[in-house]
N, CA, C and O atoms as CSV, one atom per row, in Angstrom:
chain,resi,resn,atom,element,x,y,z
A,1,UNK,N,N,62.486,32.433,51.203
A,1,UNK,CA,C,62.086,32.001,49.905
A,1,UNK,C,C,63.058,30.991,49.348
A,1,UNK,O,O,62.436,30.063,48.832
A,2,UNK,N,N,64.332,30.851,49.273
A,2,UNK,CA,C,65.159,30.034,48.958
A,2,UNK,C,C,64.899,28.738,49.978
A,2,UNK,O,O,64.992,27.587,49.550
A,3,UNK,N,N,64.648,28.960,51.022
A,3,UNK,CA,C,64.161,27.539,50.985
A,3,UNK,C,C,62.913,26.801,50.382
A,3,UNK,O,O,62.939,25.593,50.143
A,4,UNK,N,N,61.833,27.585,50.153
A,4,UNK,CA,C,61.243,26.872,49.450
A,4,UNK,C,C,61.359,26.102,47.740
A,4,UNK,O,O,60.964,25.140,47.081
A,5,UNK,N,N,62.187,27.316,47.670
A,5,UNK,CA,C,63.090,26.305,45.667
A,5,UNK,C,C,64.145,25.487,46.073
A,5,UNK,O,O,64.825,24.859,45.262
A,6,UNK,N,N,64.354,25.450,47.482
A,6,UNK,CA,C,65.041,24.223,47.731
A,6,UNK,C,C,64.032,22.895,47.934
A,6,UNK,O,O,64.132,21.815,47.352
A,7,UNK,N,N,63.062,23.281,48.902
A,7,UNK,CA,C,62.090,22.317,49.091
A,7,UNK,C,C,61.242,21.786,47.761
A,7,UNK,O,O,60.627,20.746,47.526
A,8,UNK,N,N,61.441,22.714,47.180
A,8,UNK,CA,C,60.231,22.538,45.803
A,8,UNK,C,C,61.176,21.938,44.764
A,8,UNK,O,O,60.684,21.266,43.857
A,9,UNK,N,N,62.651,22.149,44.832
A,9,UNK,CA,C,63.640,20.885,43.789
A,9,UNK,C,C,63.183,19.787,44.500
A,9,UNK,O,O,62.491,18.990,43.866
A,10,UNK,N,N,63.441,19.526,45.835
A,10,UNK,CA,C,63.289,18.346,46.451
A,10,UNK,C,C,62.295,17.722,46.007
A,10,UNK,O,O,62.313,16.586,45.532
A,11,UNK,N,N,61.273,18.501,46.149
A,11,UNK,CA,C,59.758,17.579,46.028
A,11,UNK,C,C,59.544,17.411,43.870
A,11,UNK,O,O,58.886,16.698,43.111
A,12,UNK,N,N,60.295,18.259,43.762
A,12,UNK,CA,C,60.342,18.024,42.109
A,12,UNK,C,C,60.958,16.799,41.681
A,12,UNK,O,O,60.544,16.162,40.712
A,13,UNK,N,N,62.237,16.355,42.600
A,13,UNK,CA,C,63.435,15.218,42.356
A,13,UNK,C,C,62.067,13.904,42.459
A,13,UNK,O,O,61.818,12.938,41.738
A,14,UNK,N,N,61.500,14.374,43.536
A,14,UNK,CA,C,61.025,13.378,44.178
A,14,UNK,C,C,59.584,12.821,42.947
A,14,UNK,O,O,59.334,11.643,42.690
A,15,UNK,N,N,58.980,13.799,42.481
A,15,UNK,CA,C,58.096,13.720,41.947
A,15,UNK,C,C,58.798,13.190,40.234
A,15,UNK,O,O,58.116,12.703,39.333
A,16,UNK,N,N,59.629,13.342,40.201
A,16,UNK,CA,C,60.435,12.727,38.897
A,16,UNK,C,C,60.652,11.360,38.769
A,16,UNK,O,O,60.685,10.740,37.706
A,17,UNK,N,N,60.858,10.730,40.333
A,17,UNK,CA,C,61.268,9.417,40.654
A,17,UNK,C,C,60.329,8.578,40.545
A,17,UNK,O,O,60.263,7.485,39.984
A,18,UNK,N,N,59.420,9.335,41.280
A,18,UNK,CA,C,57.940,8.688,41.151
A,18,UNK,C,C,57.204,8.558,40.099
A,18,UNK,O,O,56.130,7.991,39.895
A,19,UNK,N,N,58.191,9.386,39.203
A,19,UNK,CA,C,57.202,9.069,37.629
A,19,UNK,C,C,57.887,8.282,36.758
A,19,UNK,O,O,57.439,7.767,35.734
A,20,UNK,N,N,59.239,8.191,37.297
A,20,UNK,CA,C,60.225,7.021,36.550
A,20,UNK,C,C,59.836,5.885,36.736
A,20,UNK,O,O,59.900,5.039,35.845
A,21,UNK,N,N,59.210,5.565,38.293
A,21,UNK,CA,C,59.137,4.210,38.598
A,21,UNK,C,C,57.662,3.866,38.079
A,21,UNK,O,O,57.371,2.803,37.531
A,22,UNK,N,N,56.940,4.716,38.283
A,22,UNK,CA,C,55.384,4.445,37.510
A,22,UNK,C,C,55.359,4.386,36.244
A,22,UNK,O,O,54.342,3.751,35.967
A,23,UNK,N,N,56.283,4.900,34.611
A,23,UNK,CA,C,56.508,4.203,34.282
A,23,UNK,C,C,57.304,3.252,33.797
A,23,UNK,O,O,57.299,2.860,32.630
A,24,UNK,N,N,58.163,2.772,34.880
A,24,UNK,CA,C,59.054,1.763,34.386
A,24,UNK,C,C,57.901,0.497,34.852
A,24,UNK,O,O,57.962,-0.624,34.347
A,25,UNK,N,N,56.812,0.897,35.938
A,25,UNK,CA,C,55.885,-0.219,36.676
A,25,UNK,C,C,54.924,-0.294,35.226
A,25,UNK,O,O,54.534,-1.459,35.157
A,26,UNK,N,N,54.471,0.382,34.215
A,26,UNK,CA,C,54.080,0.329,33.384
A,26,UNK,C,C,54.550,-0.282,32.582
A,26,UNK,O,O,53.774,-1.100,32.088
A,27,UNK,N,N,56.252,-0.269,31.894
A,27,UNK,CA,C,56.455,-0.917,31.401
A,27,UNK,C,C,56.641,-2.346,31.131
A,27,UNK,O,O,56.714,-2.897,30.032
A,28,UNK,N,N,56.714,-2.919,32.435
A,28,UNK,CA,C,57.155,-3.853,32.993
A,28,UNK,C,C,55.173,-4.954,32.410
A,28,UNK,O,O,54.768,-5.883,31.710
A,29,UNK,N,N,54.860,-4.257,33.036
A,29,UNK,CA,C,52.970,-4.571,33.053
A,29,UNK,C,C,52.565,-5.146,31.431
A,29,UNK,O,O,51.990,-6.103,30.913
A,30,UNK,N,N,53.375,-3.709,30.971
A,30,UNK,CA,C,52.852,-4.069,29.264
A,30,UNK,C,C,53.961,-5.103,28.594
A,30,UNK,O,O,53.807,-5.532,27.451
A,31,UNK,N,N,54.722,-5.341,29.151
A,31,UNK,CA,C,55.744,-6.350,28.530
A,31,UNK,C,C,55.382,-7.336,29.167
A,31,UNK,O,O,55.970,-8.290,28.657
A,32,UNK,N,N,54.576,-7.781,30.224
A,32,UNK,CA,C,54.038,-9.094,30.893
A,32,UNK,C,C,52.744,-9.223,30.007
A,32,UNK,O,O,52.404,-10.398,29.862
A,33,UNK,N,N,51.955,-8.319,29.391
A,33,UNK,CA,C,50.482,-8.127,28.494
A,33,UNK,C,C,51.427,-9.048,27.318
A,33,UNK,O,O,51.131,-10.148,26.853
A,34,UNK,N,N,52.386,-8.388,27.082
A,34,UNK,CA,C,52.457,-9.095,25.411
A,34,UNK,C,C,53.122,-10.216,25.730
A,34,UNK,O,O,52.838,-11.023,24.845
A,35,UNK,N,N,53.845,-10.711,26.498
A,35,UNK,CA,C,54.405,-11.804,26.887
A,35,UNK,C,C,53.336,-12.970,26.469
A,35,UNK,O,O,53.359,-13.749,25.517
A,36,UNK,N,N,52.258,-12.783,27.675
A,36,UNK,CA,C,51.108,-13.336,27.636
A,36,UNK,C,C,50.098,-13.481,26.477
A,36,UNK,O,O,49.413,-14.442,26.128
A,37,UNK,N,N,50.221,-12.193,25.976
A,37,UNK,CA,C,49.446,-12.343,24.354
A,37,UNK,C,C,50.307,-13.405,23.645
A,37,UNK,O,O,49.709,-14.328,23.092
A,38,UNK,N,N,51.903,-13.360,23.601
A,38,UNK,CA,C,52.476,-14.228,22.524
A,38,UNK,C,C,51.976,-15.217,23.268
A,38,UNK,O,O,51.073,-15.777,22.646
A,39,UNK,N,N,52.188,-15.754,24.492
A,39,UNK,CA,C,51.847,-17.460,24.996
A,39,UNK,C,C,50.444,-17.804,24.271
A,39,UNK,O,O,50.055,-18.871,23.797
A,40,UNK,N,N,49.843,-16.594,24.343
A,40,UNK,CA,C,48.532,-17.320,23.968
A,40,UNK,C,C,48.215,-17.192,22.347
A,40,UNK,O,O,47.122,-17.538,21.898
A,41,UNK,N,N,49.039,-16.779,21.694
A,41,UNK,CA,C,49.046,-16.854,20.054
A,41,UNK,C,C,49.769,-17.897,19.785
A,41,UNK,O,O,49.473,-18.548,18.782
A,42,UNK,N,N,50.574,-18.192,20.380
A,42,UNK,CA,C,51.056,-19.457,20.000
A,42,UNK,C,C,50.693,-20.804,20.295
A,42,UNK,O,O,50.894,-21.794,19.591
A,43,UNK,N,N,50.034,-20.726,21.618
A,43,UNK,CA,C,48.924,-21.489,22.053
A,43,UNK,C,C,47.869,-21.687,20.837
A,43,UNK,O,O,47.718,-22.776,20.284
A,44,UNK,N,N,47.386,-20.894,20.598
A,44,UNK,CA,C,46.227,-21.019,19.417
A,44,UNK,C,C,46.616,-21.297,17.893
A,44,UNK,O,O,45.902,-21.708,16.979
A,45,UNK,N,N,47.925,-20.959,17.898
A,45,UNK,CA,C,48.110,-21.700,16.717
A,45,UNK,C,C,48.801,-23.040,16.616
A,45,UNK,O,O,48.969,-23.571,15.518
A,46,UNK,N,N,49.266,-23.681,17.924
A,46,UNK,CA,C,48.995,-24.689,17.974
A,46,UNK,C,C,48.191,-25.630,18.227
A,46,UNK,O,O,48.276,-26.767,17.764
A,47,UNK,N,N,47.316,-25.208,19.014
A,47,UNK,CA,C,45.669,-25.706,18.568
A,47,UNK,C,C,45.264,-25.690,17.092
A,47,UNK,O,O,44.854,-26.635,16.417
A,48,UNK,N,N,45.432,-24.626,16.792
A,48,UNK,CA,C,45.002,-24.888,15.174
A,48,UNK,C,C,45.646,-25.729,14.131
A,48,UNK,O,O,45.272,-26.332,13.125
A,49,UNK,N,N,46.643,-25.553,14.697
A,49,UNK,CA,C,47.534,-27.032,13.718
A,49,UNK,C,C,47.039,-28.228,14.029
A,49,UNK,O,O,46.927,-29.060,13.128
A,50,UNK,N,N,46.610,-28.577,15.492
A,50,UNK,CA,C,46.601,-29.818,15.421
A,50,UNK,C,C,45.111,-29.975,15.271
A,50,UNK,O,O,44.783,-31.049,14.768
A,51,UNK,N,N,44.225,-29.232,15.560
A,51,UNK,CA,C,43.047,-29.510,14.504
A,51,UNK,C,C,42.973,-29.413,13.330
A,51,UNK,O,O,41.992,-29.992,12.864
A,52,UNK,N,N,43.967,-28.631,12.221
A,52,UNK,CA,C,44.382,-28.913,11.106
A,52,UNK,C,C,44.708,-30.245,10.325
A,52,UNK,O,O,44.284,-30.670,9.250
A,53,UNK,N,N,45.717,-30.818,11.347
A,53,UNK,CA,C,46.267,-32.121,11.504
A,53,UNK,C,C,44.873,-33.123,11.163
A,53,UNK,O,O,44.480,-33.556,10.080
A,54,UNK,N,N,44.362,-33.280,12.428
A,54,UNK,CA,C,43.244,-34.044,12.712
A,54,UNK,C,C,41.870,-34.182,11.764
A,54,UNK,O,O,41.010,-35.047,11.596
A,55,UNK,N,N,42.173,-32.727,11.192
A,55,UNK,CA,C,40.852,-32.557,9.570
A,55,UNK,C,C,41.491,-33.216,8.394
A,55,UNK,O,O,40.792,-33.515,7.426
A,56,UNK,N,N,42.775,-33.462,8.408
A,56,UNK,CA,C,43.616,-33.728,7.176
A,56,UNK,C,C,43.378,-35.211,7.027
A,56,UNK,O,O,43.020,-35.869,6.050
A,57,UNK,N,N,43.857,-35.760,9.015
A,57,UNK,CA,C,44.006,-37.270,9.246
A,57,UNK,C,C,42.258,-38.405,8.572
A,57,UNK,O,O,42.081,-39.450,7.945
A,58,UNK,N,N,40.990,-36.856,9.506
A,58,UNK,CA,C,40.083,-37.517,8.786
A,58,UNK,C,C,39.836,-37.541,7.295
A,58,UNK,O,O,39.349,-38.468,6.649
A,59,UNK,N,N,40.140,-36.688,6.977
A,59,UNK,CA,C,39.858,-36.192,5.291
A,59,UNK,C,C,40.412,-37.536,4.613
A,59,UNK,O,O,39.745,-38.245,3.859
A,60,UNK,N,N,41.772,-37.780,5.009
A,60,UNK,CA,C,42.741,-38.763,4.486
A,60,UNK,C,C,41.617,-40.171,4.514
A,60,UNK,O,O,41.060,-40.751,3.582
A,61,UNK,N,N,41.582,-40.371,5.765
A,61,UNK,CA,C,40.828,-41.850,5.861
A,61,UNK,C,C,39.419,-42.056,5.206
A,61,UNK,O,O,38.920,-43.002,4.596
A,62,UNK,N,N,39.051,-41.044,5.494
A,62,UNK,CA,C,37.468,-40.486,4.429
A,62,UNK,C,C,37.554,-41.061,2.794
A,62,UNK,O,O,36.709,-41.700,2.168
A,63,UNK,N,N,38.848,-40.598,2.385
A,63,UNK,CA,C,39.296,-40.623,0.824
A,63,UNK,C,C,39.334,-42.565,0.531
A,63,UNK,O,O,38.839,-43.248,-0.365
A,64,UNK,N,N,40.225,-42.956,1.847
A,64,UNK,CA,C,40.785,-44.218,1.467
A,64,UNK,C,C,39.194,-45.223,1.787
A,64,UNK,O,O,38.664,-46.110,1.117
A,65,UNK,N,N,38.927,-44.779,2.704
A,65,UNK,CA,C,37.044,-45.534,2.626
A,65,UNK,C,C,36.445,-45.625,1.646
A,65,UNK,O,O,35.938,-46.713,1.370
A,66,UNK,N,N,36.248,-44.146,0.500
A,66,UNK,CA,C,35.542,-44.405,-0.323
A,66,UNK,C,C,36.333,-45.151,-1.164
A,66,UNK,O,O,35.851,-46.248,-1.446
A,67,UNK,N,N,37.888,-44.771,-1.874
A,67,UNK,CA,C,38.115,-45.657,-2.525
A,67,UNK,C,C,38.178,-47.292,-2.724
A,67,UNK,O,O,38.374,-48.066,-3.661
A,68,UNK,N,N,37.841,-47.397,-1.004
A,68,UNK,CA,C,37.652,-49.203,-0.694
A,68,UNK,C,C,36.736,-49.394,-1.365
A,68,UNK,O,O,36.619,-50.330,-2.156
A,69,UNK,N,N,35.656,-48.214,-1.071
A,69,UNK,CA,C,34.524,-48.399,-1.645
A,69,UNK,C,C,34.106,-48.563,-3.251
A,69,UNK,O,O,33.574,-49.506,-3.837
A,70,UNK,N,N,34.420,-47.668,-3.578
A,70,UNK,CA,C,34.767,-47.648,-5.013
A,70,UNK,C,C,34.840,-49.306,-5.675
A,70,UNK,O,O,34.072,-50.123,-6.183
A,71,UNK,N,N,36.217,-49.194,-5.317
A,71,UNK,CA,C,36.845,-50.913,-6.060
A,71,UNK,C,C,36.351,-51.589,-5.425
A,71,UNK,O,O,36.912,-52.648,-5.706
A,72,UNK,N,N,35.610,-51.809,-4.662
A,72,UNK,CA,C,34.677,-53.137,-4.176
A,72,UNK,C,C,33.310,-52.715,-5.327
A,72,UNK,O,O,32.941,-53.773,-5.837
A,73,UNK,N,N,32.681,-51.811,-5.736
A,73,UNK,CA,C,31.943,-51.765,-6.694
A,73,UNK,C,C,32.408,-52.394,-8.317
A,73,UNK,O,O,32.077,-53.217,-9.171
A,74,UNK,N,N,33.252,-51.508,-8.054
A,74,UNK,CA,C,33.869,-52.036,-9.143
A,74,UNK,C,C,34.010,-53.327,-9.834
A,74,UNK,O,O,33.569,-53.635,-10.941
A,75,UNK,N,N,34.903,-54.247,-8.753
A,75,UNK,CA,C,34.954,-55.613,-8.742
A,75,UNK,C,C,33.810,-56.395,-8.782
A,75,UNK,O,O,33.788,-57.503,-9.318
A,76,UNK,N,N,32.670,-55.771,-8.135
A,76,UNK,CA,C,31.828,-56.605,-7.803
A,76,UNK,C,C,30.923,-56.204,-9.234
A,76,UNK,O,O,30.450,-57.272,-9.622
A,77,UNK,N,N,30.594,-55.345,-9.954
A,77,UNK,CA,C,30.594,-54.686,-11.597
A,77,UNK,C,C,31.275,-55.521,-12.936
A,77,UNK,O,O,30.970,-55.654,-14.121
A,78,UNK,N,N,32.350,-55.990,-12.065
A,78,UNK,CA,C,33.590,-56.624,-13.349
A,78,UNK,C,C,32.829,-58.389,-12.845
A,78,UNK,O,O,32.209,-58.856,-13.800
A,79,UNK,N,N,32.817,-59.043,-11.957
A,79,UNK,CA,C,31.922,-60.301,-11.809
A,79,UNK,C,C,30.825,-60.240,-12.060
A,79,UNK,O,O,30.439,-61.394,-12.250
A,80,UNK,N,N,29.745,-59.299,-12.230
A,80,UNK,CA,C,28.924,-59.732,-13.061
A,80,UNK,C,C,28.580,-59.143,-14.412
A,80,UNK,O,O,27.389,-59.198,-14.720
A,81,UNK,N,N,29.472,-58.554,-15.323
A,81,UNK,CA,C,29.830,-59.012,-16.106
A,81,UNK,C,C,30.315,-59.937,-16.748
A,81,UNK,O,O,30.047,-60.253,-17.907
A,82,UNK,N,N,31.217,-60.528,-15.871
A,82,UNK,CA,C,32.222,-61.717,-16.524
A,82,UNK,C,C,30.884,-62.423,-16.440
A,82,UNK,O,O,30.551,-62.472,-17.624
A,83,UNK,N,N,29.843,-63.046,-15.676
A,83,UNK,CA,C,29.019,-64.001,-15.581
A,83,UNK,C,C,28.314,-63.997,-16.579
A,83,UNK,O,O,28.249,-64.965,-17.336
A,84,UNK,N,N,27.439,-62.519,-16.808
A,84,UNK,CA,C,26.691,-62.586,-17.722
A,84,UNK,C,C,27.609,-62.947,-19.259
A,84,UNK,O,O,26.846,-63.298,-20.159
A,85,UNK,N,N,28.771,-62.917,-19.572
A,85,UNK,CA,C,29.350,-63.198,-20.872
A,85,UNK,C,C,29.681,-64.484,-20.338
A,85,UNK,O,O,29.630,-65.239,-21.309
A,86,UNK,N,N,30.008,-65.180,-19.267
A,86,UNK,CA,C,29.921,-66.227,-19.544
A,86,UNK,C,C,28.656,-66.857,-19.805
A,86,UNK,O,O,28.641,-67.859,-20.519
A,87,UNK,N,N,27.724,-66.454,-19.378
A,87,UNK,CA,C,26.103,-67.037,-19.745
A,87,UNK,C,C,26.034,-67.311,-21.276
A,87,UNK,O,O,26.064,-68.282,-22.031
A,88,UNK,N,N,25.933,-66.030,-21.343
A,88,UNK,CA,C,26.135,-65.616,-23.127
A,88,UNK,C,C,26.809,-66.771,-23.762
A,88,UNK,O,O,26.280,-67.354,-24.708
A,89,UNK,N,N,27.833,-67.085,-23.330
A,89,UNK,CA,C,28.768,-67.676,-24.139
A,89,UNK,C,C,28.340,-69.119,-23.693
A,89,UNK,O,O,28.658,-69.888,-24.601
A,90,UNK,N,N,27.882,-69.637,-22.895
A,90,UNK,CA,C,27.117,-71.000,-22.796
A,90,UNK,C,C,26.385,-71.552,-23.525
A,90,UNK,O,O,26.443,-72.630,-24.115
A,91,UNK,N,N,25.087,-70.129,-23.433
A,91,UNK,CA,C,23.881,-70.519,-24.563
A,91,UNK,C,C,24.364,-70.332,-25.985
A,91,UNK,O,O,23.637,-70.774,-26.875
A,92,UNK,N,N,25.495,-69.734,-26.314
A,92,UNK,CA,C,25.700,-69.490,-27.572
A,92,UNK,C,C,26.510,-70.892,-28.417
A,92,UNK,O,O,26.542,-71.165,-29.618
A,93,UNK,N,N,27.096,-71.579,-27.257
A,93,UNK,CA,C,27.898,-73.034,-27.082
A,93,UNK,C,C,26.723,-73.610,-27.195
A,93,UNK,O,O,26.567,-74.046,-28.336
A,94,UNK,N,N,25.558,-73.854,-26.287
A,94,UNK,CA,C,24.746,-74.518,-26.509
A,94,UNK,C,C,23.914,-74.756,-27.675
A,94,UNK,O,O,23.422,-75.869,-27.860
A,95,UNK,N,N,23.690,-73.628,-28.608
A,95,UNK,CA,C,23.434,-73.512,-29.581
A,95,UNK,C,C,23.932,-74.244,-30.487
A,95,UNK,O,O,23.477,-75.246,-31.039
A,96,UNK,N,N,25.082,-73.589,-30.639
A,96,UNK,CA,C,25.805,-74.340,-31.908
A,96,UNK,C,C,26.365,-76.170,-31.810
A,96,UNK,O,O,26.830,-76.887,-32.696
A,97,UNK,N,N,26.049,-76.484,-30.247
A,97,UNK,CA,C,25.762,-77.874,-30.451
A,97,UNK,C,C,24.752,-78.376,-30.462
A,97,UNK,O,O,24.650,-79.600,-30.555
A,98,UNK,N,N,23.792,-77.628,-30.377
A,98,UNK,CA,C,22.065,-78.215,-31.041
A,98,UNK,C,C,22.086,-78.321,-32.462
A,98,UNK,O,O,21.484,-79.270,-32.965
A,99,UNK,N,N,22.735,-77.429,-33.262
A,99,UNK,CA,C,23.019,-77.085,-34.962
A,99,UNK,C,C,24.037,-78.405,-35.165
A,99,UNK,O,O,23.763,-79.356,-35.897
A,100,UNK,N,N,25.319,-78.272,-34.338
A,100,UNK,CA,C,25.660,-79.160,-34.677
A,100,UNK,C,C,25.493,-80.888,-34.481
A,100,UNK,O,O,26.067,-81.798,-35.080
A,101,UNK,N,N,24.403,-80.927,-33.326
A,101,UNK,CA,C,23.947,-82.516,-33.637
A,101,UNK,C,C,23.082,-82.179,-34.749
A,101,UNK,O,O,23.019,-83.099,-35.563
A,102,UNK,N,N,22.704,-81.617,-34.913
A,102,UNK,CA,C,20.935,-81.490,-36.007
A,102,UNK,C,C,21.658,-82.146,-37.213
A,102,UNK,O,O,21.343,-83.186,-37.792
A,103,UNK,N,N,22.858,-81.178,-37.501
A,103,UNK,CA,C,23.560,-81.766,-38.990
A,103,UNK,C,C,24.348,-82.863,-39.215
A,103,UNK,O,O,24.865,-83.240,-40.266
A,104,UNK,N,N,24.394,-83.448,-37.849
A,104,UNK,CA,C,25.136,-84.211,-37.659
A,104,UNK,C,C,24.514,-85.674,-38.150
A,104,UNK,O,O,24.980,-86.394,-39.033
A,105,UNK,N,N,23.225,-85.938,-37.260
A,105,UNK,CA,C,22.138,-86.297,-37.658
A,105,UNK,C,C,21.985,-86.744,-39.132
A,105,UNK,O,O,22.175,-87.803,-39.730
A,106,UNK,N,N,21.625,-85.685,-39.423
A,106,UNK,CA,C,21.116,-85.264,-40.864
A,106,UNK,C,C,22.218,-85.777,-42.196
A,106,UNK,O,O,21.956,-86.311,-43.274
A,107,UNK,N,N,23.252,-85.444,-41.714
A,107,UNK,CA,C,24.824,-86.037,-42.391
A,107,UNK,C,C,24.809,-87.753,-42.000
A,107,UNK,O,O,25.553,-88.604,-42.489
A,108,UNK,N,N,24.051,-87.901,-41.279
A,108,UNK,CA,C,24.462,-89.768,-40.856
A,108,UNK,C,C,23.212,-90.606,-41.449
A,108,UNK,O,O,23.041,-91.770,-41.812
A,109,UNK,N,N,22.504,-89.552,-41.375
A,109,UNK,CA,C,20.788,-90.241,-42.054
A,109,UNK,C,C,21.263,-90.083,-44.108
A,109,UNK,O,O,20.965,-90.994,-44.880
A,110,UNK,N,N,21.707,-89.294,-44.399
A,110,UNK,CA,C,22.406,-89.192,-45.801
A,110,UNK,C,C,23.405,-90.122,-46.302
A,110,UNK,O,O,23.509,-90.648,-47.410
A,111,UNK,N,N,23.999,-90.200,-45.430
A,111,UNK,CA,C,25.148,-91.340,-45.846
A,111,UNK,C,C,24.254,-92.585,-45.420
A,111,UNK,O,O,23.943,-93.289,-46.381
A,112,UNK,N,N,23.852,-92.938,-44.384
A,112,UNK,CA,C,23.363,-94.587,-44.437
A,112,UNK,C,C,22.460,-94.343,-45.543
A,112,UNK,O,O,22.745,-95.207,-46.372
A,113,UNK,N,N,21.598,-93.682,-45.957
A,113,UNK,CA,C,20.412,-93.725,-47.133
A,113,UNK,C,C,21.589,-93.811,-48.233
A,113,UNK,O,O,21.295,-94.665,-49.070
A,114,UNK,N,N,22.775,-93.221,-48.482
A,114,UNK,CA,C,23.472,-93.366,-49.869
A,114,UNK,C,C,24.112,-94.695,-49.693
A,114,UNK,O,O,23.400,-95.606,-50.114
A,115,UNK,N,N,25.090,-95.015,-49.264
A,115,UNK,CA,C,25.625,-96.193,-48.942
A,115,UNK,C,C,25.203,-96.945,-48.391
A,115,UNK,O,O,25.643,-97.929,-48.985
A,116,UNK,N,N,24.349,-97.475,-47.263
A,116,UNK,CA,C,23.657,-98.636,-46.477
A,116,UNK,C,C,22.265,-98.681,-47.411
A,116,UNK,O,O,22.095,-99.864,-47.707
A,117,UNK,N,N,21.567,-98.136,-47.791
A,117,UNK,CA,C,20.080,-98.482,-48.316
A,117,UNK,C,C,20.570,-98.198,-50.001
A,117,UNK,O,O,19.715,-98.679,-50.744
A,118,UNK,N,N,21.607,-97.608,-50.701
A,118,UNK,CA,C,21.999,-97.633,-51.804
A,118,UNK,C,C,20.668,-96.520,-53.037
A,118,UNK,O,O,20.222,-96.547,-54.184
A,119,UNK,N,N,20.578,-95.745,-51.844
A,119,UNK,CA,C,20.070,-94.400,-52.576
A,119,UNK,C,C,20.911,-93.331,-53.337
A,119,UNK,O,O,21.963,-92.973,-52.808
A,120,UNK,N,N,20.482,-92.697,-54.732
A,120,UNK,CA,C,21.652,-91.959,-55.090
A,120,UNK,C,C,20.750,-90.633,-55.230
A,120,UNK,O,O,19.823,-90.583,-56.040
A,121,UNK,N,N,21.055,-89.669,-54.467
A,121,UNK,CA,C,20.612,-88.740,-54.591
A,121,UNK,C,C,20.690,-88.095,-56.059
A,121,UNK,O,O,20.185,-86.994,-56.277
């Protein structure tokens, strides 16, 4: 009988070893799992930055388009205005030199009738 609680420590030592190394082989496994999980979280969040990046870069140029856009309305809003007040301000010129030949006229036909034909009003 003593040899078998000798044989049966043995196979106990043995069966201890074998469970040390299964899991130290475990540990090893799950520290290569998360290894790999971090590569690939960090992987993905650098993907996500730089599609971050790239939504920002378009967003950015998006903004500066319309504002081209914008002030080209704008400008092109402010010229025809200016035109139409200059119109305005033509016919309104034109006007007042139709008034002012009319009286002008009218002031030269008065004086030659007072002084040249010797009419006294």
């Amino acid at each position: 009988m003593g040899a078998q609680k000798a044989g049966g420590h043995g196979g106990d030592h043995r069966t201890s070893d074998d469970l040390l190394q299964l899991l130290a082989a475990k540990e090893r496994e799950l520290e290569a799992l998360v290894a790999a999980a971090r590569d690939e979280a960090a992987a993905t969040v650098a993907r996500a930055r730089a599609e971050a990046e790239q939504i920002l870069r378009a967003a950015r140029e998006q903004a500066a388009s319309l504002a081209a856009e914008q002030e080209q309305r704008v400008a092109a809003e402010v010229v025809r205005i200016q035109r139409e007040a200059e119109a305005r301000a033509a016919g309104e010129v034109e006007a007042l030199r139709r008034r002012a030949s009319g009286r002008l006229e009218a002031a030269v036909r008065h004086v030659v009738d007072r002084v040249v034909k010797g009419t006294a009003a």
